[in-house]
N, C-alpha and C positions, 0 to 999 in steps of 0.2 A: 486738521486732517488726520482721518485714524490711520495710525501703524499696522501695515500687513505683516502680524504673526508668521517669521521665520522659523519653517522647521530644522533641527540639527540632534547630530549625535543619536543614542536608541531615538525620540519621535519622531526624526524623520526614518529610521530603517522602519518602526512601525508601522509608520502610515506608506512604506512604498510597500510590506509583505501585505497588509490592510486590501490595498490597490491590487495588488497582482492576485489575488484570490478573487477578488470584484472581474476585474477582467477577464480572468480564466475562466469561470465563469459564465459573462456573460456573453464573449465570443469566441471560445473554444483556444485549447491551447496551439491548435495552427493557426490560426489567424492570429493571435495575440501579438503584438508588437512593444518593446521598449518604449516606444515616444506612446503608445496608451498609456502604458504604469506610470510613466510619470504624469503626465497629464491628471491620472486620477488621484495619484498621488499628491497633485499642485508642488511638483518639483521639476526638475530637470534630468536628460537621459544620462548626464554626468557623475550625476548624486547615483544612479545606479549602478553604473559602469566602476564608480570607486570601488564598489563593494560586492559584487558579482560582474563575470566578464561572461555570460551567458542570460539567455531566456530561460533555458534548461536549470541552471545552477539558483535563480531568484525564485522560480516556481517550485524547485524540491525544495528549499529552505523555508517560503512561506508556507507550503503542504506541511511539511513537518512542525512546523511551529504551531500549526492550528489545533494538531493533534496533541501536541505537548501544553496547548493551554486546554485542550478538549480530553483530557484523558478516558473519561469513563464512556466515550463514544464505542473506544474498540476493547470489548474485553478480552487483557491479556491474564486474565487466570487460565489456569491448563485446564483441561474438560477432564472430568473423573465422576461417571454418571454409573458407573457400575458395568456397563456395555460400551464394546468398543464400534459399535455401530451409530451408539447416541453420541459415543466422545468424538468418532470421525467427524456425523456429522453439524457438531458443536465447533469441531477447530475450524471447519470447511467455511462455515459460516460468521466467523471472525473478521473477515474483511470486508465483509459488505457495508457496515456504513462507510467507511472510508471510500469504496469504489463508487457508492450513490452519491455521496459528497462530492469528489474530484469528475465522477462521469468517466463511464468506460470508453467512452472514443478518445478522452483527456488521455486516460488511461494511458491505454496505447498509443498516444503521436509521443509521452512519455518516455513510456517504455522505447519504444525504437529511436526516437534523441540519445537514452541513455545506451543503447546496445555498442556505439564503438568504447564505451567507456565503465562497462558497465563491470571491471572489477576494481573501479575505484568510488562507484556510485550506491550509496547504500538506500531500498526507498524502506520509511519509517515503519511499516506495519509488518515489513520482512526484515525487521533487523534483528540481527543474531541468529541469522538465518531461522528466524522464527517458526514456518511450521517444521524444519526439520529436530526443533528442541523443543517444539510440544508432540509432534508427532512420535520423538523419542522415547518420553514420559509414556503417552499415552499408552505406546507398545511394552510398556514394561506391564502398565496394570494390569494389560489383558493377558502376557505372560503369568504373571500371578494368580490371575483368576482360570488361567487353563484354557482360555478361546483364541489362542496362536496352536496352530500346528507344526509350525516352524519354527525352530529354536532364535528369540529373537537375534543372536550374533550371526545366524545363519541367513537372515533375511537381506536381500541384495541392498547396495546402496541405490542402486537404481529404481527399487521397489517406492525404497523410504523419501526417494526422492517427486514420485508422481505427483503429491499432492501440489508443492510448486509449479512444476509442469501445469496441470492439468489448469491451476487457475491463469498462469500467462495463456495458456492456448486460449481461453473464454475473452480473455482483453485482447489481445492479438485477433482475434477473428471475429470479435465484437460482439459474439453472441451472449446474450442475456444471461445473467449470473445473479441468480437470485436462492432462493430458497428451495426450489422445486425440482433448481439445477444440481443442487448440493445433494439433494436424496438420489438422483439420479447419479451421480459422479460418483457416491460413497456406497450402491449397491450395485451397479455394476462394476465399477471398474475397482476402486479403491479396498473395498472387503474381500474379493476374489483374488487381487493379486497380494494382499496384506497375508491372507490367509488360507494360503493355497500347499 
């Protein structure tokens, strides 16, 4: 009689992040339940619980993970296109595969999990508070090149901070975030108060 292959150690945390991206997926992250991951896993809710004590905390670790074996999915080069119009909306448009990958309703049940906790919770495509240390860069070039009006030390923190704003409001309110949104976002709102 054949031996059923015991998974342990990294293969089994493998195959439960494996599972928990299969499941997220395929029934959204409010519905998702521990006893699925395991199941898809072919392990136990035990084997999960050792190792995360949340639903929240095994779906940011496998989202991250996927991205750290997927790197060239989200370009983190800084945008420097000559125009801060094309840079805006080059950084704007930086999290989009990650948000069609996870799905923006994913998105948000996410995001508002992570809101009672969210200055201990970092998600992977905002870390190092990422657009506010490309949007940094970016205001410098266009300092340089003379298309700020406002000296950029002068420019409010609240300014530098819209672009994060702007894209939780699109997952929070589920409205479609795509390409056509980013032209939109980066010529009304984001160029006028960048450069006012």
């Amino acid at each position: 009689m054949a031996q059923t292959h015991r998974k342990r150690g990294p293969e089994l945390e493998a195959a439960i992040l494996d599972a928990t991206l299969v499941v997220l997926q395929t029934n959204g992250y409010d519905q998702m339940t521990m006893a699925e991951i395991a199941t898809a896993a072919q392990t136990n809710k035990n084997a999960i619980y050792r190792r995360w004590d949340t639903k929240l905390a095994v779906v940011t670790t496998a989202v991250q993970r996927y991205f750290k074996q997927h790197p060239t999915i989200i370009n983190r080069e800084i945008p420097d296109t000559g125009s801060l119009r094309e840079d805006l909306i080059a950084l704007m448009t930086r999290p989009l595969p990650a948000i069609q990958f996870v799905g923006i309703h994913n998105l948000k049940s996410i995001a508002l999990a992570t809101l009672p906790n969210a200055s201990s919770i970092k998600f992977d495509f905002m870390n190092d508070n990422y657009f506010q240390r490309f949007l940094t860069e970016i205001l410098q070039h266009a300092e340089k090149r003379g298309d700020l009006k406002t000296p950029l030390d002068q420019i409010p923190a609240a300014a530098k901070g819209q672009p994060t704003l702007l894209l939780l409001s699109y997952i929070l309110s589920e409205r479609p975030y795509d390409e056509a949104a980013v032209v939109t976002l980066v010529d009304d709102i984001l160029l006028p108060v960048l450069t006012h």
